[in-house]
C-alpha positions, 0 to 999 in steps of 0.5 A: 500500500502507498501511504500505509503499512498494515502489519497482523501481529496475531489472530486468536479465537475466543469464546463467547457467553454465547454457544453460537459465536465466537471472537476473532481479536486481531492484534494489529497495527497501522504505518502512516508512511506517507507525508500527510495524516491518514485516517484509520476507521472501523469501516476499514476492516471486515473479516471474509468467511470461507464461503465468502460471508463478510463481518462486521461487526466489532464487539471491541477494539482498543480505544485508541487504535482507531482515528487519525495516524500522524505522519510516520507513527503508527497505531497499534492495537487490537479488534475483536469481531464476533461472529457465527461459531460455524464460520470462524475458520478460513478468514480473511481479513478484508482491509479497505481504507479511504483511498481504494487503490489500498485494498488488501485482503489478507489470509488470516492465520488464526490461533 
């Protein structure tokens, strides 16, 4: 990507309270390389199931992981999105920031 690097530090799976979904929290980080502000927003990050279903939904994530990234510095924490019990295998992460020419997807390997 041009004005960011994206780094995956560690995916885990957790249970929930309930049977039916589980947590996926992603241990991440964002590199501003470029020379202006970048943003970094919830919106940007959906997780792709192996039969091609997309989540959404973040049950949690670290306060200050999502915003504006100065130049050259980098927001680091983590995402915790919850999900169908029977999907929670074959993920991808799909990262899809403001400038659309930046769109990764990403093969998670989840622990």
């Amino acid at each position: 990507m041009g004005d960011r690097t994206l780094i995956i530090y560690k995916v885990s799976k957790q249970k929930s309270a309930n049977a039916n979904s589980t947590f996926v929290k992603l241990d991440l980080a964002i590199m501003n390389a470029s020379e202006k502000e970048i943003q970094n927003l919830p919106a940007f990050f959906q997780l792709i199931g192996l039969e091609g279903d997309i989540f959404s939904y973040q049950y949690n994530s670290t306060d200050t992981f999502y915003g504006s990234v100065a130049v050259h510095t980098t927001a680091t924490g983590s995402i915790v999105f919850q999900l169908p019990t029977a999907a929670a295998t074959g993920l991808n992460l799909l990262y899809r920031p403001e400038v659309a020419q930046e769109t990764v997807i990403v093969p998670l390997t989840v622990t």
